[in-house]
C-alpha positions as CSV (number, residue, x, y, z in Angstrom):
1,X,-30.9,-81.9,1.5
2,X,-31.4,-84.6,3.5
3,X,-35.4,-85.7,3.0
4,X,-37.9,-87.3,5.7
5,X,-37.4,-90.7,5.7
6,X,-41.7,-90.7,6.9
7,X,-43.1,-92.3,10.2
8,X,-44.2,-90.5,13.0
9,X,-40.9,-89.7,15.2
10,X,-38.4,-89.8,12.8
11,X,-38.1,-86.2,12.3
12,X,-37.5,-85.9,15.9
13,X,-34.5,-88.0,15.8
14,X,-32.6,-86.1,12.9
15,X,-29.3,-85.1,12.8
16,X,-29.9,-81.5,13.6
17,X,-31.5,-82.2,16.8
18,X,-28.3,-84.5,17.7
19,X,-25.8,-82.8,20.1
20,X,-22.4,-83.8,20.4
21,X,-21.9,-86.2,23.9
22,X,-20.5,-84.2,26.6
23,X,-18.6,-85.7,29.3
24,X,-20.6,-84.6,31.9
25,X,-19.8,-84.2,35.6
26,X,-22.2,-85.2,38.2
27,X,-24.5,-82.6,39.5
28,X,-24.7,-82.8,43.7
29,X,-26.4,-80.8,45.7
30,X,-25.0,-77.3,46.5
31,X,-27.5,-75.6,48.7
32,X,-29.7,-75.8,51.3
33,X,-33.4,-76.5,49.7
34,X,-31.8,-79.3,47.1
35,X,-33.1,-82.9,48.4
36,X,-32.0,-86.7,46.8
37,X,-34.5,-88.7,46.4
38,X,-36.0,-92.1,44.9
39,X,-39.1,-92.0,42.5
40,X,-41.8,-94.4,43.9
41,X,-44.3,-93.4,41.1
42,X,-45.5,-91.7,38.5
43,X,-48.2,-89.3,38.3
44,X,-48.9,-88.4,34.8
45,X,-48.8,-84.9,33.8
46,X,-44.9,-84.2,34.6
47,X,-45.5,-85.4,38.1
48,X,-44.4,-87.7,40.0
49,X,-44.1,-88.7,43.9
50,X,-40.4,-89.2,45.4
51,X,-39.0,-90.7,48.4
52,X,-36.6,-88.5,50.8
53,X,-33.7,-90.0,52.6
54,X,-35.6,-89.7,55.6
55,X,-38.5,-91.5,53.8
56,X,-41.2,-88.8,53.3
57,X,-42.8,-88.8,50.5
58,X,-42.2,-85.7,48.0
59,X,-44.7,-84.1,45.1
60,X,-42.8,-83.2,42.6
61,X,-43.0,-81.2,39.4
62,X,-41.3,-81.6,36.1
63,X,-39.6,-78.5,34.7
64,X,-39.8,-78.0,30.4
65,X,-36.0,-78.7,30.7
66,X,-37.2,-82.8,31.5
67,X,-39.8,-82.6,28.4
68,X,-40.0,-82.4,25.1
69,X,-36.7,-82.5,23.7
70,X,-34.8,-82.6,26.6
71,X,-36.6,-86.1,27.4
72,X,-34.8,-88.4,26.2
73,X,-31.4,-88.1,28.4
74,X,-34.0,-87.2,31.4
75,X,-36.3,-90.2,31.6
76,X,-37.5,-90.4,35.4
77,X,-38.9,-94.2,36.0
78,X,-39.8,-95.6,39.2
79,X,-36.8,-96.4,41.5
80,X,-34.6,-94.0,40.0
81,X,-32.6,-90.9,41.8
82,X,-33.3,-87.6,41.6
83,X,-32.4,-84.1,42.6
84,X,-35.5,-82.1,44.3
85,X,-35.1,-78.4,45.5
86,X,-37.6,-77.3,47.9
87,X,-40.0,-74.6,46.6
88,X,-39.5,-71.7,50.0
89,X,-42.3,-69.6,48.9
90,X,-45.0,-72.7,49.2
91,X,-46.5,-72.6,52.6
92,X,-49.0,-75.7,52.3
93,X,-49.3,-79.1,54.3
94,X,-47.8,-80.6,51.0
95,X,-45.6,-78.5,49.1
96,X,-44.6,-78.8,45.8
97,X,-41.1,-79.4,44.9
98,X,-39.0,-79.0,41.5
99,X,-36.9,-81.5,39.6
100,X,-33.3,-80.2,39.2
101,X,-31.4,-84.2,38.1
102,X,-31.9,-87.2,36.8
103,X,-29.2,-89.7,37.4
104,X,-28.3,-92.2,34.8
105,X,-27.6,-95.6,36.4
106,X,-24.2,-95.6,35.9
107,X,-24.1,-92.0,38.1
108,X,-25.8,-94.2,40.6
109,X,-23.1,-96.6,41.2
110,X,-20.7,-93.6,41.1
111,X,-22.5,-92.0,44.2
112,X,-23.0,-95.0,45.8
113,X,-19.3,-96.1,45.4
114,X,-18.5,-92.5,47.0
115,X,-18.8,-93.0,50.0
116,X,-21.2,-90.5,51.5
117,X,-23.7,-91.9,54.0
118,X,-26.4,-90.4,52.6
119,X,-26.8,-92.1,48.8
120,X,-26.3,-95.3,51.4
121,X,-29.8,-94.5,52.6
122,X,-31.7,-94.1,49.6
123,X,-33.1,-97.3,49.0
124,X,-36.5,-98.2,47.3
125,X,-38.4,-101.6,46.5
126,X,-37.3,-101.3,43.1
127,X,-33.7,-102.1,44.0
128,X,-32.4,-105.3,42.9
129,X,-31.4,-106.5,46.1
130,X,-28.5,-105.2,48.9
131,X,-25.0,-106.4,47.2
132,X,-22.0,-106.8,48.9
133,X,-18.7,-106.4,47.7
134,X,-15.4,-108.6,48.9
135,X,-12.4,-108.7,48.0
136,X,-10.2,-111.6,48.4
137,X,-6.3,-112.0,48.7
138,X,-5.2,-111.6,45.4
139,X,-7.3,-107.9,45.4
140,X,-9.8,-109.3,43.1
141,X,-13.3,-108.0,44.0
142,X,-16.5,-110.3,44.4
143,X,-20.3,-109.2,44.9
144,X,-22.8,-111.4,46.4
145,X,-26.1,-111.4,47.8
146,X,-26.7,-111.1,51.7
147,X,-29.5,-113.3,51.4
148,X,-27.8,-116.4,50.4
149,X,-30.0,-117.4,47.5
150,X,-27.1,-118.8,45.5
151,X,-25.7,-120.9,48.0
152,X,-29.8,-122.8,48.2
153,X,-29.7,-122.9,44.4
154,X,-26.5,-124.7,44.5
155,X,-27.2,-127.1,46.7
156,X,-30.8,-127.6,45.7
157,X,-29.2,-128.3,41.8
158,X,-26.3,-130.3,43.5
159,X,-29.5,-132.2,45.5
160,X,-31.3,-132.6,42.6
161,X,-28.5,-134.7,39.9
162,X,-27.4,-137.0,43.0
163,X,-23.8,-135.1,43.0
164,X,-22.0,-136.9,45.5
165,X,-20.1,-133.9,46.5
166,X,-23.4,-132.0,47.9
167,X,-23.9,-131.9,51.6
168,X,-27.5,-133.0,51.4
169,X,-27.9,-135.4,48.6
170,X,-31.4,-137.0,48.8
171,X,-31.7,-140.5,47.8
172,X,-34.3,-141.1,45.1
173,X,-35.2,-144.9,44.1
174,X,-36.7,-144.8,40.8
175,X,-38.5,-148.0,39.7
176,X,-39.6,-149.2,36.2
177,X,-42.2,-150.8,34.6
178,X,-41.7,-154.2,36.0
179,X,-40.9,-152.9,39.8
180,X,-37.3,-153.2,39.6
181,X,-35.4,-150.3,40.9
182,X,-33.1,-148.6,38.2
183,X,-29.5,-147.5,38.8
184,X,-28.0,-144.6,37.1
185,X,-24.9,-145.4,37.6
186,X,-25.5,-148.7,35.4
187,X,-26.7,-146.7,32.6
């Protein structure tokens, strides 16, 4: 028999507690009441509010299936997607609503890269930034930012060591102790 090895969470990560991975298929929503959303923060006490597509902002509830045991595939962070379903039998100014999914990151590429409109409108702050993919002739693919922030750090680096093959290369006089100006290219 296989002892304690001691410490305060290593019983929980045992072997007998260890389930076989499961290729899993993605759970989308199948009726009426079931919402995606984006987690915008976390409450404490297996709450936590969520973002709709049509940006209002959800109280939702976490179910004993997301605790405990069941934690540590279902980890709900701040930016990340989830599956809500309405509670019909609340009748309040703001309702309560259950968590049904947490999606991994890599299930959040997979929606994205599905094609339906509506995973294209769930954005947050969180995101790292709107990426956009291009393909070239070959058929290889290339992602960029829209904003453009590589092309200024190119140019400021290529600015900044004199590269002759910059655009905007700033002419710098350096001068040394004796007021002579110093040539890198001499050096």
């Amino acid at each position: 028999m296989v002892k304690n090895a001691g410490g305060n969470k290593s019983k929980k990560m045992g072997r007998k507690f260890l389930t076989a991975p499961i290729d899993k298929k993605i759970r989308l929503a199948q009726e009426d009441g079931e919402i995606y959303a984006v987690v915008t923060k976390n409450l404490g006490n297996g709450m936590f509010y969520a973002n709709n597509t049509d940006g209002h902002e959800l109280l939702c509830i976490m179910r004993q299936k997301f605790k405990g045991r069941g934690k540590r595939d279902n980890i709900v962070n701040p930016g990340g997607w989830v599956l809500v379903g309405v509670r019909e039998f609340e009748s309040c100014a703001k309702p309560k609503h259950d968590l049904l999914e947490v999606y991994t990151d890599i299930e959040k590429q997979k929606l994205k890269n599905s094609g339906n409109p509506i995973f294209s409108k769930l954005r947050s702050e969180f995101d790292k930034g709107d990426r956009v993919e291009e393909e070239d002739e070959a058929g290889v693919s290339f992602q960029h930012d829209d904003s453009g922030r590589f092309q200024d750090l190119l140019e400021e680096v290529n600015g900044s060591t004199g590269n002759p093959t910059s655009t905007s290369s700033p002419v710098k006089t350096i001068m040394d102790d004796e007021g002579e100006e110093v040539d890198f290219d001499d050096i």
